[in-house]
Every structure is written in C-alpha cells, then in structure tokens.
PDB file of N, CA, C and O in Angstrom:
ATOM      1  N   UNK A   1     164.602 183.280  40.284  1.00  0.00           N
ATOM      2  CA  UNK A   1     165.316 182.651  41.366  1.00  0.00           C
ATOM      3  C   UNK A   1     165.581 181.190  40.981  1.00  0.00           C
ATOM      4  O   UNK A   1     164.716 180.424  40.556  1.00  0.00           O
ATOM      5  N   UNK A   2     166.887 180.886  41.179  1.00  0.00           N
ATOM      6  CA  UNK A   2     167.161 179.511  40.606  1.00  0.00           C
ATOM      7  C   UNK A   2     166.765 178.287  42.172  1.00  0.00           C
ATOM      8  O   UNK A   2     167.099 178.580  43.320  1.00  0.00           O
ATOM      9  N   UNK A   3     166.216 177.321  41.895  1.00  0.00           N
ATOM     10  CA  UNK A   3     165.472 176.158  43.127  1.00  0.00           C
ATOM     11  C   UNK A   3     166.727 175.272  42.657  1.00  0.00           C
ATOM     12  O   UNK A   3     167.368 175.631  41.670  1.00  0.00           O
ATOM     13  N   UNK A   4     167.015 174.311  43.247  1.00  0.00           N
ATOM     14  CA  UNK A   4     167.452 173.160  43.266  1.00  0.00           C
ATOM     15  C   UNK A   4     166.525 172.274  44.264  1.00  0.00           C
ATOM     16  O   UNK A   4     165.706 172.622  45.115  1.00  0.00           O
ATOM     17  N   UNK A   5     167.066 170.708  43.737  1.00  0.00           N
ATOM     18  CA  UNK A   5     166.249 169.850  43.848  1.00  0.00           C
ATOM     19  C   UNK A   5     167.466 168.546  44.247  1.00  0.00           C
ATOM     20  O   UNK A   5     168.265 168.153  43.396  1.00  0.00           O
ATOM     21  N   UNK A   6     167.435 168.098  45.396  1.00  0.00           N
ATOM     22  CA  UNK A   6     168.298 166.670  45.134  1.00  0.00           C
ATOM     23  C   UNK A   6     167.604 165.789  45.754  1.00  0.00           C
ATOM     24  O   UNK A   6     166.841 165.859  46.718  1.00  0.00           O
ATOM     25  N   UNK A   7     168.150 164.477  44.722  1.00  0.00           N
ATOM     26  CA  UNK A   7     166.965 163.382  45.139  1.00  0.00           C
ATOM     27  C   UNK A   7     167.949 162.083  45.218  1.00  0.00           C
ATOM     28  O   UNK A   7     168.815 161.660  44.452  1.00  0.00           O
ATOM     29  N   UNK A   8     167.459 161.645  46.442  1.00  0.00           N
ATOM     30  CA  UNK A   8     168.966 160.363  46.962  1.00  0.00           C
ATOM     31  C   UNK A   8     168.232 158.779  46.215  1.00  0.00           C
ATOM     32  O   UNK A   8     167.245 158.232  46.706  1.00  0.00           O
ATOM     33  N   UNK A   9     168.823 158.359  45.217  1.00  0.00           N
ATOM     34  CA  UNK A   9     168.198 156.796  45.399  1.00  0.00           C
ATOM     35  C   UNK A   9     169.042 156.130  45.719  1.00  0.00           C
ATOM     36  O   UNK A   9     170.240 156.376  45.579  1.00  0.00           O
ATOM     37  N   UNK A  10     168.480 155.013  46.284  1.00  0.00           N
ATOM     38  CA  UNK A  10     169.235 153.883  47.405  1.00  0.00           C
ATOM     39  C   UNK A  10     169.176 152.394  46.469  1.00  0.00           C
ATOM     40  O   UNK A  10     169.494 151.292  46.919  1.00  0.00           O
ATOM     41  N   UNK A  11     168.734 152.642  45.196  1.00  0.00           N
ATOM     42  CA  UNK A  11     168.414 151.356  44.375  1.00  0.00           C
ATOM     43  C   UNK A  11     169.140 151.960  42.906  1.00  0.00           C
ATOM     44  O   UNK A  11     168.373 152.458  42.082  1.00  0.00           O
ATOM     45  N   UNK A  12     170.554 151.911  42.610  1.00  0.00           N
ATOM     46  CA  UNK A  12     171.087 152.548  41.625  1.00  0.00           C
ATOM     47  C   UNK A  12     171.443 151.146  40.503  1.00  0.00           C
ATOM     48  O   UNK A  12     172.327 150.294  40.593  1.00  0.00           O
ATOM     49  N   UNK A  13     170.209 151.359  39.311  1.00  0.00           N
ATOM     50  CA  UNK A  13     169.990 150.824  38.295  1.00  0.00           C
ATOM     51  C   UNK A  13     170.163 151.399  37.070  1.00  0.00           C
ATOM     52  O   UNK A  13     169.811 152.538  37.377  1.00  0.00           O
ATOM     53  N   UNK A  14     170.375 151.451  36.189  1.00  0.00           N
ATOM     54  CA  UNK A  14     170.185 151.903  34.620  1.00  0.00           C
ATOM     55  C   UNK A  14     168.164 151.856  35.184  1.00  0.00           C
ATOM     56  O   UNK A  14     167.722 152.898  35.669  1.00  0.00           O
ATOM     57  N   UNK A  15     167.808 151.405  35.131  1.00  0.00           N
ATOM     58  CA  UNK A  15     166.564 152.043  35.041  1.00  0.00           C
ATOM     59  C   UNK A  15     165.924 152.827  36.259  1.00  0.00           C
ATOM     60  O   UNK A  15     165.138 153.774  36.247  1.00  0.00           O
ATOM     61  N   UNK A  16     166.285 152.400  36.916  1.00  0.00           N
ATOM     62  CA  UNK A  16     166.107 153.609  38.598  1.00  0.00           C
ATOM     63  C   UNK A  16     166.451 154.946  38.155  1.00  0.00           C
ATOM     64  O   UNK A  16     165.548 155.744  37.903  1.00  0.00           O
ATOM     65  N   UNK A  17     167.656 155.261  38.038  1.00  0.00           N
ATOM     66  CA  UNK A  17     168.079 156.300  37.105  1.00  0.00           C
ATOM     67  C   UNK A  17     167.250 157.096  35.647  1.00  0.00           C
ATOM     68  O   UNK A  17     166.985 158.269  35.385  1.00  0.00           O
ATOM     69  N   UNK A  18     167.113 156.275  35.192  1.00  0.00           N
ATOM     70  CA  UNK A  18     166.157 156.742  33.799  1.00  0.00           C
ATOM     71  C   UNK A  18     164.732 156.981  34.198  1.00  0.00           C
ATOM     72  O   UNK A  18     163.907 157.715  33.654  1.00  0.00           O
ATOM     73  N   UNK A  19     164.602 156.214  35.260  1.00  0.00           N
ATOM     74  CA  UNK A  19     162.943 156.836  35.177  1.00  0.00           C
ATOM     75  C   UNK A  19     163.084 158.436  36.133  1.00  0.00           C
ATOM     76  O   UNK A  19     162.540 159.509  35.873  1.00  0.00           O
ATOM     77  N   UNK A  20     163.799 158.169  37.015  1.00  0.00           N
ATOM     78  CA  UNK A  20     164.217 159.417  38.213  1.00  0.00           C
ATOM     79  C   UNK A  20     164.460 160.555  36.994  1.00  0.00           C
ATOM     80  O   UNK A  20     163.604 161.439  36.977  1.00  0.00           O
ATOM     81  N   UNK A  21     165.625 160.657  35.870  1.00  0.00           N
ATOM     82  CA  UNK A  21     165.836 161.574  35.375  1.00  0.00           C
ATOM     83  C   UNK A  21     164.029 161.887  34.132  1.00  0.00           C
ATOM     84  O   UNK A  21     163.708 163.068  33.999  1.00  0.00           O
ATOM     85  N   UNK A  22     163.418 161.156  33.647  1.00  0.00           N
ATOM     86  CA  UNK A  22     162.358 161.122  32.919  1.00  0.00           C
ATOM     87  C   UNK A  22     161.234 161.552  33.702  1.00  0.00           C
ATOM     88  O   UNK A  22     160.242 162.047  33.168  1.00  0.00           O
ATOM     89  N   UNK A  23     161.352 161.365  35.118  1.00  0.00           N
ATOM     90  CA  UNK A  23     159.933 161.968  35.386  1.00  0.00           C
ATOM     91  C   UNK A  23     160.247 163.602  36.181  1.00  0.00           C
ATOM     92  O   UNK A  23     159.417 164.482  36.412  1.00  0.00           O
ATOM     93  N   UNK A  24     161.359 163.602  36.400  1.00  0.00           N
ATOM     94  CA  UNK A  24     161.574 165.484  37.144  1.00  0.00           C
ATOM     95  C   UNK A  24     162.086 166.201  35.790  1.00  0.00           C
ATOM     96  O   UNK A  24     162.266 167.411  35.926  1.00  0.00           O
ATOM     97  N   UNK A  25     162.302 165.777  34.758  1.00  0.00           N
ATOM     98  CA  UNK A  25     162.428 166.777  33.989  1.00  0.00           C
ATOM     99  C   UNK A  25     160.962 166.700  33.264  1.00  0.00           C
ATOM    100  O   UNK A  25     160.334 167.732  33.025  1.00  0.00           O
ATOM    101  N   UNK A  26     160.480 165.444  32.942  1.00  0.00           N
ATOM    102  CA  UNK A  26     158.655 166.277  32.302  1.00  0.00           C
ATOM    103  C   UNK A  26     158.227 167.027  33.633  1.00  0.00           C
ATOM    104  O   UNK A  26     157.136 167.507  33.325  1.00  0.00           O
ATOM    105  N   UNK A  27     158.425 167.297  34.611  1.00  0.00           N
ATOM    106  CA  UNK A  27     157.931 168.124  35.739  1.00  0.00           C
ATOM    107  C   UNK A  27     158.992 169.712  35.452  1.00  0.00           C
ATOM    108  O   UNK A  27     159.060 170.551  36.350  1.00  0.00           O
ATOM    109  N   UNK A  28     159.541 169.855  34.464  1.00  0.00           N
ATOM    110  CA  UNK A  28     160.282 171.285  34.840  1.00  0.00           C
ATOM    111  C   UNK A  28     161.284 171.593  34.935  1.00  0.00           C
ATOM    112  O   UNK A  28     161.897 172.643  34.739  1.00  0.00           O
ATOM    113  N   UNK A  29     161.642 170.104  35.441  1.00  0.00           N
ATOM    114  CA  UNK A  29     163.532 170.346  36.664  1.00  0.00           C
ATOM    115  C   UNK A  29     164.640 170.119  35.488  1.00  0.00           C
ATOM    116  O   UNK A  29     164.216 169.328  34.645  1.00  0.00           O
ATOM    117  N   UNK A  30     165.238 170.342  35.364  1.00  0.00           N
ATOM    118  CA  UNK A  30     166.759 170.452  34.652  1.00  0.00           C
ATOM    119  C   UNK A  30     167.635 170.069  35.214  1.00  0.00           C
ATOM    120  O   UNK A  30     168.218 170.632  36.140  1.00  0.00           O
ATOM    121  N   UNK A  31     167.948 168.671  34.566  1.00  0.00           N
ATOM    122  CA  UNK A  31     169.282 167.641  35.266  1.00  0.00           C
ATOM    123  C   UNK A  31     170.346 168.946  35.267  1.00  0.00           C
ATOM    124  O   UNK A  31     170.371 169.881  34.466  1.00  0.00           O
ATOM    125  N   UNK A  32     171.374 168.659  36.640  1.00  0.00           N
ATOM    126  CA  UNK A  32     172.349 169.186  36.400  1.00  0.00           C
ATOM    127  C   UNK A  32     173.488 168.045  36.768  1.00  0.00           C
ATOM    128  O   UNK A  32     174.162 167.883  35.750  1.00  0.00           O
ATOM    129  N   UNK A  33     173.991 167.131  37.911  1.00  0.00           N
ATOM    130  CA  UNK A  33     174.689 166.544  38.152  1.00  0.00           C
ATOM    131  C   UNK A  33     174.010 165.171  38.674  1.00  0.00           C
ATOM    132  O   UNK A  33     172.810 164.948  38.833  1.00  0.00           O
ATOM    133  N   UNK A  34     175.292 164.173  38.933  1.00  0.00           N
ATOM    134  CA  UNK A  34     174.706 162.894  39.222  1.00  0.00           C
ATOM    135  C   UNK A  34     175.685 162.706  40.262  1.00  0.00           C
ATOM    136  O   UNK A  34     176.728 163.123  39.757  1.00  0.00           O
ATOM    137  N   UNK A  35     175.987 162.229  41.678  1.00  0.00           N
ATOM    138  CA  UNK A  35     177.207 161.728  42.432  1.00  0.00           C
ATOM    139  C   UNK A  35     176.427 160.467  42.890  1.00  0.00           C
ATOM    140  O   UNK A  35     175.220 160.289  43.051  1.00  0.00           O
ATOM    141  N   UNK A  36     177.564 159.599  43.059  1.00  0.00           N
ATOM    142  CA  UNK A  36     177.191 158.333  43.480  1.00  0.00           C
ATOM    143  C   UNK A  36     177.833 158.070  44.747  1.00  0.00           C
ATOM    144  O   UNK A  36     178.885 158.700  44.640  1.00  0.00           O
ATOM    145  N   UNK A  37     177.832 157.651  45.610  1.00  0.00           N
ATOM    146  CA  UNK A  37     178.538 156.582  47.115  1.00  0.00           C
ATOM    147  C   UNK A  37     178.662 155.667  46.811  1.00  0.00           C
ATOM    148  O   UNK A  37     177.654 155.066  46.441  1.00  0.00           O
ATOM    149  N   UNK A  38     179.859 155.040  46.776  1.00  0.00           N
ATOM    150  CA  UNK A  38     180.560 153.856  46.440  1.00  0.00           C
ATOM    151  C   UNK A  38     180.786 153.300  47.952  1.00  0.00           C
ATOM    152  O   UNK A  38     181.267 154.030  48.817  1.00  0.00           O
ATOM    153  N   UNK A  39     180.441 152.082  48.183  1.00  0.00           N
ATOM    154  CA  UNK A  39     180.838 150.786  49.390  1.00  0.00           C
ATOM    155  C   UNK A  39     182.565 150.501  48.430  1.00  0.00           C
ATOM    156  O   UNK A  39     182.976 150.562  47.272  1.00  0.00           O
ATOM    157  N   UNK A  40     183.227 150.104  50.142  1.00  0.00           N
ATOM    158  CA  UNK A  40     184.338 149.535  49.729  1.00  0.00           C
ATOM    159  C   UNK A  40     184.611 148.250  49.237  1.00  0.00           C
ATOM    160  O   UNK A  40     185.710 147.938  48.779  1.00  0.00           O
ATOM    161  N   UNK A  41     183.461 147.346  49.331  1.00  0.00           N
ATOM    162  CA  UNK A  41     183.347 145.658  49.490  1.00  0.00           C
ATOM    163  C   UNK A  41     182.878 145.308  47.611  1.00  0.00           C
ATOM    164  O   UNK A  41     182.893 144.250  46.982  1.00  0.00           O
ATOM    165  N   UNK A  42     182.527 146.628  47.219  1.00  0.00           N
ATOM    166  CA  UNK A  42     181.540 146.391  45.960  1.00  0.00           C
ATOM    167  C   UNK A  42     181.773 147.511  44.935  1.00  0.00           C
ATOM    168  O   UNK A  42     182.110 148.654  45.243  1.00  0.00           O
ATOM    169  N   UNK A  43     181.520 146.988  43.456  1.00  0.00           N
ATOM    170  CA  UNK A  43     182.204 147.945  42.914  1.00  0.00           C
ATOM    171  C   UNK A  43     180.851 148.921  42.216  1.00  0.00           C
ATOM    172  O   UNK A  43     180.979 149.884  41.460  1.00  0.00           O
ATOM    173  N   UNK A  44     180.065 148.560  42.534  1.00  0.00           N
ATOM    174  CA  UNK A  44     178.520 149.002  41.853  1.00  0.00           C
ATOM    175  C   UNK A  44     178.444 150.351  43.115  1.00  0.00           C
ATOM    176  O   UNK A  44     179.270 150.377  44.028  1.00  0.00           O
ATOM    177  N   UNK A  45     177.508 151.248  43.004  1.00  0.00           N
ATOM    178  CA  UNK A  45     177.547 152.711  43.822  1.00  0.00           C
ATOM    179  C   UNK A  45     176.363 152.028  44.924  1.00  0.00           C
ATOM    180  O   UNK A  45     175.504 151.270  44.472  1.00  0.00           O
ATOM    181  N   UNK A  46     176.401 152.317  46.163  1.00  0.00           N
ATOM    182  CA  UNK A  46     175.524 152.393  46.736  1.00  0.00           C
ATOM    183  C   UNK A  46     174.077 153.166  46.509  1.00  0.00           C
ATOM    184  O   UNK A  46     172.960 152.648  46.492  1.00  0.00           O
ATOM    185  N   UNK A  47     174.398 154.435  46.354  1.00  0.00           N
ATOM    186  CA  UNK A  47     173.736 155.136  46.580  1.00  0.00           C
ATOM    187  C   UNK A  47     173.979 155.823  45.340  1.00  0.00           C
ATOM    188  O   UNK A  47     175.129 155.974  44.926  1.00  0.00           O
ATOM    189  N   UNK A  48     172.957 156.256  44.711  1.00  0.00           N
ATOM    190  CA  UNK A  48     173.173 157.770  44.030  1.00  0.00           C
ATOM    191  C   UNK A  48     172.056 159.355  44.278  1.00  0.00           C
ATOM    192  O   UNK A  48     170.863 159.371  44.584  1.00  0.00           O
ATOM    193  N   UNK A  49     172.811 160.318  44.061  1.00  0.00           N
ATOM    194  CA  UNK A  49     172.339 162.131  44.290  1.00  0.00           C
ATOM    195  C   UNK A  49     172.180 162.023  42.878  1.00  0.00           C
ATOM    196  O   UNK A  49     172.914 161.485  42.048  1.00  0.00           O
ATOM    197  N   UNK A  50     170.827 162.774  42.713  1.00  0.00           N
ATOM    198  CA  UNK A  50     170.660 163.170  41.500  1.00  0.00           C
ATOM    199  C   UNK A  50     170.555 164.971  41.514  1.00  0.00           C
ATOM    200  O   UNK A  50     170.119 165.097  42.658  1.00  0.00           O
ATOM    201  N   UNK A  51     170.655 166.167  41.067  1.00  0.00           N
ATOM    202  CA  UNK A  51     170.742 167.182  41.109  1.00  0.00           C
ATOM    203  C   UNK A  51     169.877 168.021  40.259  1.00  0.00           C
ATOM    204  O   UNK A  51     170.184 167.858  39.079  1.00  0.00           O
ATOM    205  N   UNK A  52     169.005 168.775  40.402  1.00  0.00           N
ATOM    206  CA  UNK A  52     168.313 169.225  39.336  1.00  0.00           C
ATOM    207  C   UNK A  52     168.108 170.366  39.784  1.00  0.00           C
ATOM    208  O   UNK A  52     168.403 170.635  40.948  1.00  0.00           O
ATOM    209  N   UNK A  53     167.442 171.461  38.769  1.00  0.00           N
ATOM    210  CA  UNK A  53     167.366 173.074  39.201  1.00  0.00           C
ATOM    211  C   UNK A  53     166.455 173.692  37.959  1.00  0.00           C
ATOM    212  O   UNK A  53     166.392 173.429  36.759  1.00  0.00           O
ATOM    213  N   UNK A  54     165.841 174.553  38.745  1.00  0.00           N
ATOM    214  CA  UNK A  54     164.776 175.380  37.565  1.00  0.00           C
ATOM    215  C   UNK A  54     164.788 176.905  37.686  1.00  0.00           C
ATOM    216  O   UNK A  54     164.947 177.158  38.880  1.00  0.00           O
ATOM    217  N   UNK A  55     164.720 177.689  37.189  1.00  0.00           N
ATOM    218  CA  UNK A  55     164.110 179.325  37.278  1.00  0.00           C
ATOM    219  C   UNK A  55     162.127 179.013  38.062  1.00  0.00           C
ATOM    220  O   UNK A  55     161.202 178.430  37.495  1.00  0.00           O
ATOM    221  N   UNK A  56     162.130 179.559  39.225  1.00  0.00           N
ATOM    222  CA  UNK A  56     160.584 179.846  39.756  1.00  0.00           C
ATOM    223  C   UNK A  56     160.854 181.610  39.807  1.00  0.00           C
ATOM    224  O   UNK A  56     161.770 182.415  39.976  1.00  0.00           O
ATOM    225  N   UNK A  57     159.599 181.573  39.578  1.00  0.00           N
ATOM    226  CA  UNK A  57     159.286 183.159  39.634  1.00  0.00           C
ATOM    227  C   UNK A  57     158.751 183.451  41.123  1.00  0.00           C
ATOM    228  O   UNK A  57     157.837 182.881  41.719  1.00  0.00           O
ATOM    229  N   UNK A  58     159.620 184.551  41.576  1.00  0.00           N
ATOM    230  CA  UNK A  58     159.156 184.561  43.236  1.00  0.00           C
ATOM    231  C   UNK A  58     157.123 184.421  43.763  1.00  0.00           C
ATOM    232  O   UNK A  58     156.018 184.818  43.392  1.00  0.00           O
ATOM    233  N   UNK A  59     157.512 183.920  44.396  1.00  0.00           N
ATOM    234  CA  UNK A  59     156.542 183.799  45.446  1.00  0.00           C
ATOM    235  C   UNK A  59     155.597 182.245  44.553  1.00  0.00           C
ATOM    236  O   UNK A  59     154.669 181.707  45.157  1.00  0.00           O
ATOM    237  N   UNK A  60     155.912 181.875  43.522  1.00  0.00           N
ATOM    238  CA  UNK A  60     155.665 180.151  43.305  1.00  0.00           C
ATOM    239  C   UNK A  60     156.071 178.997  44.160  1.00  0.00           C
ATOM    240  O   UNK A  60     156.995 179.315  44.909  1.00  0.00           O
ATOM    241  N   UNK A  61     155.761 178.021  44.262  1.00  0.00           N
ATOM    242  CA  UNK A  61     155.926 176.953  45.179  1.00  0.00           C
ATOM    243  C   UNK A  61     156.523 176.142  44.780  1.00  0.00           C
ATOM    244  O   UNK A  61     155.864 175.616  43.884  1.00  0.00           O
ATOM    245  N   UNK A  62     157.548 175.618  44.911  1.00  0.00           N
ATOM    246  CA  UNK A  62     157.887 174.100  44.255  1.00  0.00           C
ATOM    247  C   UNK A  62     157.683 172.522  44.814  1.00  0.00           C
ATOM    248  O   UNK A  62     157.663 172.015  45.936  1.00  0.00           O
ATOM    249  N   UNK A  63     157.552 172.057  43.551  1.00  0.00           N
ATOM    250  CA  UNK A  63     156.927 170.783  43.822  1.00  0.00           C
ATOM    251  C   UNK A  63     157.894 169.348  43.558  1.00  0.00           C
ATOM    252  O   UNK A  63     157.417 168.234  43.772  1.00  0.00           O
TER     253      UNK A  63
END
C-alpha cells in the first residue's frame, strides 16, 4: 500500500528544505514533489509542501 506524507514549512530556506528532505528520507519516505505559495508583495515562496510516499505493508503504522 503506497502512504503519502505532506509536510508544510512556513520558513522556506535552502537549508529548511535540506534538512526536511535529509531527515524523512533516512526515515523511509521517498521525496516525490515540492510546491511552494508565493505572496504577491515578495518574490521568495511563502510557504513550501513537501511530498513524500513509501510502500507499508498492511496493518504497519506510519510514522
């Protein structure tokens, strides 16, 4: 069964990002996409979705 995982950060850095993608994939998860929210006033993203997804074998828990 394929899980997905999305995780919102509100602090979008080159390193906010790198550690977010470095610590859910040593946990398992498999980047799949990145979307960002862009403000109209600013050209940097507000916000970014990070997207990730794994194979769990039924009746496992995810973490």
């Amino acid at each position: 069964m394929l899980t997905y995982k999305v995780l919102e950060l509100s602090t979008v850095t080159e390193e906010s990002i790198q550690q977010t993608l470095n610590e859910w994939t040593s946990k398992g998860w498999h980047f799949d996409s990145m979307q960002f929210a862009m403000r109209d006033s600013s050209r940097r993203p507000s916000m970014a979705f990070i997207l990730f997804t794994r194979e769990d074998t039924p009746g496992a828990t995810a973490s």
